[in-house]
C-alpha positions as CSV (number, residue, x, y, z in Angstrom):
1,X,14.4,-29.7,-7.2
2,X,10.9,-28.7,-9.7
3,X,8.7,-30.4,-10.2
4,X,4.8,-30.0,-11.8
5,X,1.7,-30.4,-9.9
6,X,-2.0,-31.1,-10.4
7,X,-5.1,-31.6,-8.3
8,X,-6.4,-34.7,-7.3
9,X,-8.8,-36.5,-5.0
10,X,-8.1,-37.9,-1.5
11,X,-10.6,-38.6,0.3
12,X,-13.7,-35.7,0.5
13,X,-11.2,-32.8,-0.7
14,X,-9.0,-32.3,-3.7
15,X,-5.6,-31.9,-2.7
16,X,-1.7,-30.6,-5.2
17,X,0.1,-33.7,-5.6
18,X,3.8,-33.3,-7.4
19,X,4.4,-35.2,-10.7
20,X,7.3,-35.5,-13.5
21,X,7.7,-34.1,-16.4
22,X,6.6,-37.6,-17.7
23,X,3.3,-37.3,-15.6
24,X,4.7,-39.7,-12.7
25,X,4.4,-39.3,-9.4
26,X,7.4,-37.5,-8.2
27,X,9.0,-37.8,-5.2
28,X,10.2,-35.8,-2.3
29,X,13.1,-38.4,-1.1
30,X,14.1,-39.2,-4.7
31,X,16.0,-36.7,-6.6
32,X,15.5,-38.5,-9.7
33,X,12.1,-37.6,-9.9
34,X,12.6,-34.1,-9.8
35,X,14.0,-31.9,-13.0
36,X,15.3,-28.3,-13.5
37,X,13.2,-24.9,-13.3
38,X,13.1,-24.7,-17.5
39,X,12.2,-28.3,-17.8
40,X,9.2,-28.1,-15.0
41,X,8.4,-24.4,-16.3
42,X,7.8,-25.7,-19.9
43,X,6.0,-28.4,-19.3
44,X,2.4,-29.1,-20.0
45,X,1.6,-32.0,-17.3
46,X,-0.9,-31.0,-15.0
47,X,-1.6,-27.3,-13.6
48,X,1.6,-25.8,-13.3
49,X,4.9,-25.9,-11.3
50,X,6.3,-26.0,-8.0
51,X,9.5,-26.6,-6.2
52,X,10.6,-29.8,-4.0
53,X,12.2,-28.0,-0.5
54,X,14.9,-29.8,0.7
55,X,18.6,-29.4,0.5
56,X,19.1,-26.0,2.7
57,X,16.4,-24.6,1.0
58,X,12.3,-23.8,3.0
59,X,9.4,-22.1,2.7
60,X,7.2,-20.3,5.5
61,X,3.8,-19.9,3.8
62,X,1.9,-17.8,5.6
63,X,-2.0,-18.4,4.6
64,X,-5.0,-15.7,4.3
65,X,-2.7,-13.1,5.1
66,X,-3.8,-11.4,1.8
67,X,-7.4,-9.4,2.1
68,X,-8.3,-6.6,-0.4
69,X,-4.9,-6.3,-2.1
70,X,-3.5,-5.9,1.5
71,X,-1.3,-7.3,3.8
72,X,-2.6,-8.4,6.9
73,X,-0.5,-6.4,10.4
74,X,0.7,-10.0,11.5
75,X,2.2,-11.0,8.0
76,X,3.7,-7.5,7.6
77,X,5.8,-8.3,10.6
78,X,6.9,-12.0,10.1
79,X,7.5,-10.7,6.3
80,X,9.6,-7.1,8.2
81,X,11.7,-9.4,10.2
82,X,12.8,-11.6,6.9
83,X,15.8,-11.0,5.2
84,X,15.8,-9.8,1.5
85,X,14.6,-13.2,0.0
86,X,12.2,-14.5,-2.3
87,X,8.8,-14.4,-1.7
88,X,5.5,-14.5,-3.9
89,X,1.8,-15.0,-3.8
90,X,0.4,-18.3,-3.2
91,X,-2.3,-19.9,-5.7
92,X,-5.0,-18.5,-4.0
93,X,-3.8,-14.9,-4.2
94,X,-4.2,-14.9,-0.5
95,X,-1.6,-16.2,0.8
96,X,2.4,-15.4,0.9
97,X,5.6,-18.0,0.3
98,X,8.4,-16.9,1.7
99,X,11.3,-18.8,0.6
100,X,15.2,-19.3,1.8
101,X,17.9,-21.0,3.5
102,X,16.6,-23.2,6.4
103,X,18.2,-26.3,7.8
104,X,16.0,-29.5,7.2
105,X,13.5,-30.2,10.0
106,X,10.1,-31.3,11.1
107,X,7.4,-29.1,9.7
108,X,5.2,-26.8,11.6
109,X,2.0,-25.6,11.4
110,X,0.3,-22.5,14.1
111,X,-2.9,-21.2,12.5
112,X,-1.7,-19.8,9.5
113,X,1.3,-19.9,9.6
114,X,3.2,-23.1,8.8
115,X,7.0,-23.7,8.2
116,X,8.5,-26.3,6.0
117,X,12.3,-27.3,5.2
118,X,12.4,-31.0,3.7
119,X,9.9,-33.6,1.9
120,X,7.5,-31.0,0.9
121,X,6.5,-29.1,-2.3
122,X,5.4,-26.0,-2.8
123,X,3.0,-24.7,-5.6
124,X,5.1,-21.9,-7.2
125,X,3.3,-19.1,-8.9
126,X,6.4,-16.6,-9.9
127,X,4.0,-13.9,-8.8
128,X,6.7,-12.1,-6.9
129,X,5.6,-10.4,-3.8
130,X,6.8,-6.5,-3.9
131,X,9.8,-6.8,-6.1
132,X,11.5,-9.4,-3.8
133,X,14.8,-10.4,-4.8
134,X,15.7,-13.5,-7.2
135,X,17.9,-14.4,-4.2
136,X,17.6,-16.0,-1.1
137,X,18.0,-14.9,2.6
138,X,19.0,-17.1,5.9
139,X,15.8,-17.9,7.5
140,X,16.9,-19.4,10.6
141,X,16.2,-16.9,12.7
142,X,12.7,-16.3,11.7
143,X,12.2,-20.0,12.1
144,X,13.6,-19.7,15.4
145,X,10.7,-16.6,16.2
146,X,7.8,-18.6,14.8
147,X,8.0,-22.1,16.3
């Protein structure tokens, strides 16, 4: 489910698109487009790496919750009321990914706080957030709190 991603234009903003390891476009309902975590990791197309959700497997990213080094009070208690999961810092060094087991669903997006489970990528940066684990926790629940 990795991928590699680079920036381009649409429309007035530049925006992550996800790519092969070949430089093609990949694909968030075609698993052959996507590869493994060594393959995407070691690859020099575009800007770096990120991973296809789908399959059981989401992401709540949880935007400019990150100022001074700190946690924002609102992110501290979405990320308290996690399981033990992985999460990491977003591109921007702003922003948290928490990632985990979530049934496939509409996205959804309140302020800065947005919730995704199927046809999406994420931007990975391996920048672990506070030692998290190398596992991941049932987010169902959490989803259930935030939307």
């Amino acid at each position: 489910r990795w991928v590699r991603w680079d920036l381009r234009r649409r429309g007035d903003r530049m925006t992550k698109i996800p790519l092969q390891i070949n430089g093609r476009l990949a694909s968030s309902i075609d698993p052959a487009t996507l590869t493994t975590f060594s393959a995407a990791r070691h690859s020099s197309v575009g800007r770096g790496y990120g991973f296809m959700l789908g399959a059981g497997i989401g992401c709540i990213d949880l935007d400019h919750c990150i100022e001074d080094g700190q946690l924002q009070p609102w992110a501290k208690e979405i990320i308290a009321a996690c399981p033990a999961t992985f999460m990491e810092r977003s591109q921007s060094g702003e922003g948290v990914h928490i990632f985990g087991l979530l049934n496939e669903g509409p996205g959804c997006r309140r302020g800065q706080i947005e919730v995704y489970s199927r046809a999406r990528f994420i931007a990975m940066t391996g920048d672990r957030l506070h030692g998290a684990p190398a596992r991941l926790g049932d987010l169902q629940e959490v989803r259930s709190m935030l939307v």
